[in-house]
N, C-alpha and C positions, 0 to 999 in steps of 0.2 A: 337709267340712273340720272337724277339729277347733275347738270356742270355746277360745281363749284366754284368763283372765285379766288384767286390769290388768299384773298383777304378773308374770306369764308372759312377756308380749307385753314389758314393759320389759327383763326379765332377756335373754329371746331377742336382743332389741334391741343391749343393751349387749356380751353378748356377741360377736355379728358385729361390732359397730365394735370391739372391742379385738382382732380377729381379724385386720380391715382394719387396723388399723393395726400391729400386727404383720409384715403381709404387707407394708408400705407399708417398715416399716424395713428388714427383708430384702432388698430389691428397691431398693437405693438408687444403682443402676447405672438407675433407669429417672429421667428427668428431669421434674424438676414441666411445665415447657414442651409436652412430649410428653402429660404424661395431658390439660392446659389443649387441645392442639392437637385428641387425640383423644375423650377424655369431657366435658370443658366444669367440670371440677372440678382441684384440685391438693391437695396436702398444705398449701398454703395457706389454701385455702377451707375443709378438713376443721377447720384449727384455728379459721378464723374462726366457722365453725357450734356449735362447742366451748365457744367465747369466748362467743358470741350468746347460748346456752344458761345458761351460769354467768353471767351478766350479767341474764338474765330470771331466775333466781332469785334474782338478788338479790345474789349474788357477784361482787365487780370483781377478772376477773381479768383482765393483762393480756396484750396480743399476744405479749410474749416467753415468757412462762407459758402460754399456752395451745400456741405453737410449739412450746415444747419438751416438751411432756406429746404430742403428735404424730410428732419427730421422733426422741422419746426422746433428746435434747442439745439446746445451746441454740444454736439457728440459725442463728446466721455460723458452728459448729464443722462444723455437717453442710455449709454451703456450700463452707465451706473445703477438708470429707474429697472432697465428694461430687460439688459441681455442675459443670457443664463450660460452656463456652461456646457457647450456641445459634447455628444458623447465622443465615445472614440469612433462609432460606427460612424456617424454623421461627418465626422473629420474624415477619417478613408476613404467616404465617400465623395466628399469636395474637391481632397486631394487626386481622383482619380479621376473628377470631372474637372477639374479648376481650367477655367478661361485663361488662354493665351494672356491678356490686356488687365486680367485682375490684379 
């Protein structure tokens, strides 16, 4: 395998996440509920680790700031375009999977 660099390995880094989140606006027909049900992560979590990060360095930024640098708008507009109403199955099941940190 190739050695990466520091700076390699950040840029590669940052790239895939502006990539996934690209992919993440696209794909706004797929519901946070759904990826929470099936991967154990949402466009929620991705802004909260976003947040996390700007906050270890030192920057307060906040949850509706960091939502909307994620959702590309600011997050009651994408709920409003985008979210639908989970069923009950769907809810049961979040509820029986739901992350310690959600």
């Amino acid at each position: 395998m190739t050695e990466l660099s520091k700076e390699q390995q950040r840029d590669f880094e940052a790239a895939a996440f502006r990539r996934l989140v690209e992919h993440l606006r696209e794909r706004s027909d797929v519901q946070n509920i759904d990826m929470m049900n099936l991967a154990g992560f949402c466009r929620n979590c991705l802004s909260n680790w976003y947040r996390d990060a700007a906050n270890a360095a030192g920057l307060d930024l906040s949850k509706e700031q960091s939502r909307e640098i994620v959702y590309g708008m600011p997050y009651a507009e994408w709920q409003a375009k985008y979210q639908t109403e989970a069923s009950d199955a769907k809810k049961a099941a979040f509820e029986a999977n739901r992350p310690k940190e959600h």
